[in-house]
N, CA, C and O atoms as a GROMACS GRO file, in nm:
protein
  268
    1UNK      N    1   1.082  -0.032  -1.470
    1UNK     CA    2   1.001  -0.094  -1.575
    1UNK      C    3   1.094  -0.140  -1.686
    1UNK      O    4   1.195  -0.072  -1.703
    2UNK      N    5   1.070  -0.264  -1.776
    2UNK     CA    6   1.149  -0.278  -1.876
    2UNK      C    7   1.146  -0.215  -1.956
    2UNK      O    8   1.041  -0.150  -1.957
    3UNK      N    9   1.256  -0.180  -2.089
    3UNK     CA   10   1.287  -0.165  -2.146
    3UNK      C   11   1.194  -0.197  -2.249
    3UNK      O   12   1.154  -0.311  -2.226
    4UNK      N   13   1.128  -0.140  -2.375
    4UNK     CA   14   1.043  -0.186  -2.452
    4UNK      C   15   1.117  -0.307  -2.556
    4UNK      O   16   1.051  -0.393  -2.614
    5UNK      N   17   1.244  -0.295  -2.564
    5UNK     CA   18   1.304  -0.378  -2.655
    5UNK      C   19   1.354  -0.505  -2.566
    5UNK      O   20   1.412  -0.599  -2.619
    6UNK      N   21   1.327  -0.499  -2.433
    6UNK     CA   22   1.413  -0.635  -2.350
    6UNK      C   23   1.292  -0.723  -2.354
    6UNK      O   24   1.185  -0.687  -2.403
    7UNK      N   25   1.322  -0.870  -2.286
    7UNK     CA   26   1.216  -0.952  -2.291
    7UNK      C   27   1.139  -0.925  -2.123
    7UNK      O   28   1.202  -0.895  -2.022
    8UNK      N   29   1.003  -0.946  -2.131
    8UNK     CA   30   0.986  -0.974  -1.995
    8UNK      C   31   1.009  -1.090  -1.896
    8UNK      O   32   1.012  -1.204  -1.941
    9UNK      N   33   1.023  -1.071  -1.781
    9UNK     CA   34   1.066  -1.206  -1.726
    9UNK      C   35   1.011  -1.281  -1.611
    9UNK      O   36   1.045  -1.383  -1.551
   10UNK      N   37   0.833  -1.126  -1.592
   10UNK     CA   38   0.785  -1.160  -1.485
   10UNK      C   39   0.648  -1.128  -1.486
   10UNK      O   40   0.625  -1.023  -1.546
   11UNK      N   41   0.560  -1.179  -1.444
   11UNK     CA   42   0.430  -1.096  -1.453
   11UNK      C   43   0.402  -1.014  -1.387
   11UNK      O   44   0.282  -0.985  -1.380
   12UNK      N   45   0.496  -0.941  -1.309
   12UNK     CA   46   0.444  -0.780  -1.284
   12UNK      C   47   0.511  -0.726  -1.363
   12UNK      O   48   0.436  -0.642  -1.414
   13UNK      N   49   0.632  -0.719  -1.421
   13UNK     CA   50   0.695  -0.619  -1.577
   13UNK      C   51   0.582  -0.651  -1.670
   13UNK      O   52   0.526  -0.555  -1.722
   14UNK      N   53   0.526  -0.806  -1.707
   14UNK     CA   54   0.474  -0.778  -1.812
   14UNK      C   55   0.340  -0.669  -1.788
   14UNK      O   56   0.315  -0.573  -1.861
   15UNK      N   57   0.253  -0.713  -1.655
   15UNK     CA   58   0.142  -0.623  -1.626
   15UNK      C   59   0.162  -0.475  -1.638
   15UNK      O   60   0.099  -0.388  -1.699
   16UNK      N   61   0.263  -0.471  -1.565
   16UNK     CA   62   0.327  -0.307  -1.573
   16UNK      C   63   0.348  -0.272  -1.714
   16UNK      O   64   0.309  -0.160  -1.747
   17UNK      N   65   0.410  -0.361  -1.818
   17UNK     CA   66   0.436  -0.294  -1.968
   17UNK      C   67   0.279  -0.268  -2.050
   17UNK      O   68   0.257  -0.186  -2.139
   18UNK      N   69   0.195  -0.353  -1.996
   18UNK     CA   70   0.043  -0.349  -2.074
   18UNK      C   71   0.021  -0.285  -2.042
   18UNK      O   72  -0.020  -0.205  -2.126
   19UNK      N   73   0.017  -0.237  -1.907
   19UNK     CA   74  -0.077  -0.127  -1.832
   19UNK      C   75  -0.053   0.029  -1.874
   19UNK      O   76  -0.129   0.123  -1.898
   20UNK      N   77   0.104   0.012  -1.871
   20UNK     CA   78   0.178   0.178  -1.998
   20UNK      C   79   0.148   0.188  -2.112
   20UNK      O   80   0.099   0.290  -2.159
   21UNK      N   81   0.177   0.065  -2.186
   21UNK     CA   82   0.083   0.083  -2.396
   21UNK      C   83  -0.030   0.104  -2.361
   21UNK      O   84  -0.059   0.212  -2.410
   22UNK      N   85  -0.111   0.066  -2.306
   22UNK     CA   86  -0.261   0.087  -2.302
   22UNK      C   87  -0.258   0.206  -2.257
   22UNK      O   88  -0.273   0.286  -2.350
   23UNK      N   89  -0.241   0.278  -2.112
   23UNK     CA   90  -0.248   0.413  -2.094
   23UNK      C   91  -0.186   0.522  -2.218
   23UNK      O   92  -0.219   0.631  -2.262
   24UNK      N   93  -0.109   0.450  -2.235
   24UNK     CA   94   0.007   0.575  -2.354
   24UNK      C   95  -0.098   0.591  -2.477
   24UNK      O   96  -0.101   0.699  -2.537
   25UNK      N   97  -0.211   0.453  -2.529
   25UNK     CA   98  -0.326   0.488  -2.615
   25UNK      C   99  -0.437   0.551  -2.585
   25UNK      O  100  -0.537   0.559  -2.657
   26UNK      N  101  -0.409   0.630  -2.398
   26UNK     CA  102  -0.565   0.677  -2.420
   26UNK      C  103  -0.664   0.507  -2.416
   26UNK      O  104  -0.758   0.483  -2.492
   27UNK      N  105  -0.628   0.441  -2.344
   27UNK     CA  106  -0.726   0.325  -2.404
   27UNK      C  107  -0.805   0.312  -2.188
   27UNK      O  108  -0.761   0.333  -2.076
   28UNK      N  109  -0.899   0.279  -2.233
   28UNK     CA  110  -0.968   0.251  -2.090
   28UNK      C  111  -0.967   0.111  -2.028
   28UNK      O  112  -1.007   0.017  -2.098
   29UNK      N  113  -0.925   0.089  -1.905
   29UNK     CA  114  -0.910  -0.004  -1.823
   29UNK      C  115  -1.025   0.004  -1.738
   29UNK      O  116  -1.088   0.097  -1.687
   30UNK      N  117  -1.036  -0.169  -1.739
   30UNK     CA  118  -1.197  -0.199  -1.642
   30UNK      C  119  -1.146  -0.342  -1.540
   30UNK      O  120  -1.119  -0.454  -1.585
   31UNK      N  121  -1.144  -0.311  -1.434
   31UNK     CA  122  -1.092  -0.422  -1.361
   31UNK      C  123  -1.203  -0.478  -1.267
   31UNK      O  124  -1.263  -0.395  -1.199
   32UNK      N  125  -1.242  -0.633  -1.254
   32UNK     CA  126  -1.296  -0.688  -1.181
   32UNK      C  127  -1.230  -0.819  -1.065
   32UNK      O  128  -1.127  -0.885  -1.080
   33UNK      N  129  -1.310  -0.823  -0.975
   33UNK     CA  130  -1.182  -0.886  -0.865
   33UNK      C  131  -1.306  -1.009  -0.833
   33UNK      O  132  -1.428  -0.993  -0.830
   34UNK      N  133  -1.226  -1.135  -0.810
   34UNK     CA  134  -1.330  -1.224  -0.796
   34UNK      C  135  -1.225  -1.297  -0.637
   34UNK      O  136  -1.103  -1.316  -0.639
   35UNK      N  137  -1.301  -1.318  -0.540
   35UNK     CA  138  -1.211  -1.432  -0.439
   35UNK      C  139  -1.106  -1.381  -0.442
   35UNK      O  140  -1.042  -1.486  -0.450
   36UNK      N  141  -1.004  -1.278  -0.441
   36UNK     CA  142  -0.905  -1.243  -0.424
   36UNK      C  143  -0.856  -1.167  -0.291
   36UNK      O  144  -0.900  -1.059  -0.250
   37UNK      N  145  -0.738  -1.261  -0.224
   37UNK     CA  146  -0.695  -1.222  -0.120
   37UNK      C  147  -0.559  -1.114  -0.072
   37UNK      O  148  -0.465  -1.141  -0.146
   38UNK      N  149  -0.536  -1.046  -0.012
   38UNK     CA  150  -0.439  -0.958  -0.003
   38UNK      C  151  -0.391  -0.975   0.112
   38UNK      O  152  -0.462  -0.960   0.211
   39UNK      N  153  -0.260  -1.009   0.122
   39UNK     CA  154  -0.209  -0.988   0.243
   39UNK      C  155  -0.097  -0.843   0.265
   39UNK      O  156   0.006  -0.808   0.208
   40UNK      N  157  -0.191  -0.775   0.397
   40UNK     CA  158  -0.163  -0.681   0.399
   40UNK      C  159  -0.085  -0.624   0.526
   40UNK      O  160  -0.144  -0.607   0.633
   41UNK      N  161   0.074  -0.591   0.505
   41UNK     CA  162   0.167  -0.604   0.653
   41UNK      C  163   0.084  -0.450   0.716
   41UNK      O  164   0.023  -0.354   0.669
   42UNK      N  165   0.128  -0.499   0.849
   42UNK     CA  166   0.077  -0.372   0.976
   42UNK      C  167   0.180  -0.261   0.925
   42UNK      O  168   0.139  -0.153   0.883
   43UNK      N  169   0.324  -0.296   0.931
   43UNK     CA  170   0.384  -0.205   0.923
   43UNK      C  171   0.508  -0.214   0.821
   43UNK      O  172   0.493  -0.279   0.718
   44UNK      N  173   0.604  -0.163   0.843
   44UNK     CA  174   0.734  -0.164   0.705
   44UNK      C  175   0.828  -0.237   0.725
   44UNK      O  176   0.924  -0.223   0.649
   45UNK      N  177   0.839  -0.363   0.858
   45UNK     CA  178   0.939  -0.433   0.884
   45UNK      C  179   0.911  -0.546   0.799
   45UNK      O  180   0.812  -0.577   0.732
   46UNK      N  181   1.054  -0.611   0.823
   46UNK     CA  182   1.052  -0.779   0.714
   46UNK      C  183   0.939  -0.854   0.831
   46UNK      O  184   0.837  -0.918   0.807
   47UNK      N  185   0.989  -0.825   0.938
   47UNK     CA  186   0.872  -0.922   1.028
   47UNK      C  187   0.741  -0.871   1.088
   47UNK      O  188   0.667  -0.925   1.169
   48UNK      N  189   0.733  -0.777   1.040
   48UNK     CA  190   0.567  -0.667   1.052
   48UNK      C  191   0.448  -0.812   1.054
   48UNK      O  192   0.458  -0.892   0.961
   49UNK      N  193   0.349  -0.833   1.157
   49UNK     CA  194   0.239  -0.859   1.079
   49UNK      C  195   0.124  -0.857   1.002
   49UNK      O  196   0.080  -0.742   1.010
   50UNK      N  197   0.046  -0.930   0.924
   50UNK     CA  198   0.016  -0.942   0.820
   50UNK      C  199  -0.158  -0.939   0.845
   50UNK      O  200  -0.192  -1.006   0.943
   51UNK      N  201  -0.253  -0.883   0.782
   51UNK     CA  202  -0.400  -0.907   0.765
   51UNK      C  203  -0.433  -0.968   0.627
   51UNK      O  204  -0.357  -0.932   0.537
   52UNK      N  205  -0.531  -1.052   0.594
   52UNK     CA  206  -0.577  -1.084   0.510
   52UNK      C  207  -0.681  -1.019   0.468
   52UNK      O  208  -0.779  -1.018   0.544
   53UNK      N  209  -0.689  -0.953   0.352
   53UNK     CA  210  -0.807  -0.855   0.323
   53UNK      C  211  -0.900  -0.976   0.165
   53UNK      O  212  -0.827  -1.025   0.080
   54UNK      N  213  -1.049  -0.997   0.162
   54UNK     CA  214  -1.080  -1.118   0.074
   54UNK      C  215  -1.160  -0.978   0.019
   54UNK      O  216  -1.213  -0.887   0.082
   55UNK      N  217  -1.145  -1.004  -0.130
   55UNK     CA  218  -1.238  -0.949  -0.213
   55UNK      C  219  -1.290  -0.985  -0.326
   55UNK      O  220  -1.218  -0.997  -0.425
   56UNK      N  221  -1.410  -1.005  -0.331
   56UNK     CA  222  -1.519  -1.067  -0.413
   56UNK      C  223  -1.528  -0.985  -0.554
   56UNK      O  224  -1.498  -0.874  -0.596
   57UNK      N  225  -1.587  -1.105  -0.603
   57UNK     CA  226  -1.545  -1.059  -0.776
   57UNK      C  227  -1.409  -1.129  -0.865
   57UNK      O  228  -1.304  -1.176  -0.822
   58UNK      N  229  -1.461  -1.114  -1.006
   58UNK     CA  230  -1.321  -1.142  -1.061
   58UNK      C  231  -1.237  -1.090  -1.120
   58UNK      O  232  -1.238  -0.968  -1.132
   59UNK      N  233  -1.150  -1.156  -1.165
   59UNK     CA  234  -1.076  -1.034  -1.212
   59UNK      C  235  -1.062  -1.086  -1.340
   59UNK      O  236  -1.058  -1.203  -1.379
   60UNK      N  237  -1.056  -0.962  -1.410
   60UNK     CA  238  -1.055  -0.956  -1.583
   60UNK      C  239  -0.992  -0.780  -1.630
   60UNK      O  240  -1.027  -0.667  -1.594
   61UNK      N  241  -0.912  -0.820  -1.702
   61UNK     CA  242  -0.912  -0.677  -1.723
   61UNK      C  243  -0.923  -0.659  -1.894
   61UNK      O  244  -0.876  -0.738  -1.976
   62UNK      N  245  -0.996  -0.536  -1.922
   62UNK     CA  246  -1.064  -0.555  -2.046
   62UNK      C  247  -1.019  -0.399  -2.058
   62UNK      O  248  -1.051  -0.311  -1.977
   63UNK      N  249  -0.930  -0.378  -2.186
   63UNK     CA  250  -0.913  -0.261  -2.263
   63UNK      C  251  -1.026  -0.205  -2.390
   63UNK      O  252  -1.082  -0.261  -2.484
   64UNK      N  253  -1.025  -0.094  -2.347
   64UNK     CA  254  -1.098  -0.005  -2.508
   64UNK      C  255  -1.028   0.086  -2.575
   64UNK      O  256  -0.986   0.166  -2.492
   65UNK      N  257  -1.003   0.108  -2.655
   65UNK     CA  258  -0.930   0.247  -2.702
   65UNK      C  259  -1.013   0.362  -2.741
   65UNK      O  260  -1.116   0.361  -2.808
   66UNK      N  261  -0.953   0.458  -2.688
   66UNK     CA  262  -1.052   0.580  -2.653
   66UNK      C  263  -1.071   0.680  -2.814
   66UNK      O  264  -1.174   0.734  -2.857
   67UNK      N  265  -0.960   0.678  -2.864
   67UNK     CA  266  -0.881   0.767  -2.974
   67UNK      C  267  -1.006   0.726  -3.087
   67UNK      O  268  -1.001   0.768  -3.202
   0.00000   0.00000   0.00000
C-alpha cells in the first residue's frame, strides 16, 4: 500500500488508501454492483482458464462515520 505522504498512481492504491482512512475512522462502507463482470481464472497459472462471473447492480460506494 502507499505511503500516506507519496502520490497515488493507480486506482487500486488509491481504492486501497480510501478504503484504510475510512476503516481507520470506524466509518461504514456500503457497496452496490451494477452489470459488473469478473473474470475469474480456474486455476494459478499465467495460462489457467478463465469464467466470466456478471453481477447485477451498481456500484457506488458510500461512507458514514460511525464515531
Amino acid at each position: 500500500m502507499a505511503d500516506s505522504n507519496d502520490n497515488t498512481t493507480n486506482w487500486p492504491e488509491l481504492a486501497g488508501a480510501l478504503y484504510d482512512k475510512l476503516t481507520e475512522r470506524h466509518a461504514e462502507l456500503t457497496y452496490d454492483f451494477d452489470h459488473v463482470e469478473i473474470s475469474v481464472p480456474s486455476g494459478a497459472g499465467e495460462k489457467s482458464d478463465h469464467s466470466i462471473w456478471k453481477v447485477n447492480g451498481s456500484i457506488s460506494i458510500r461512507g458514514r462515520n460511525l464515531d
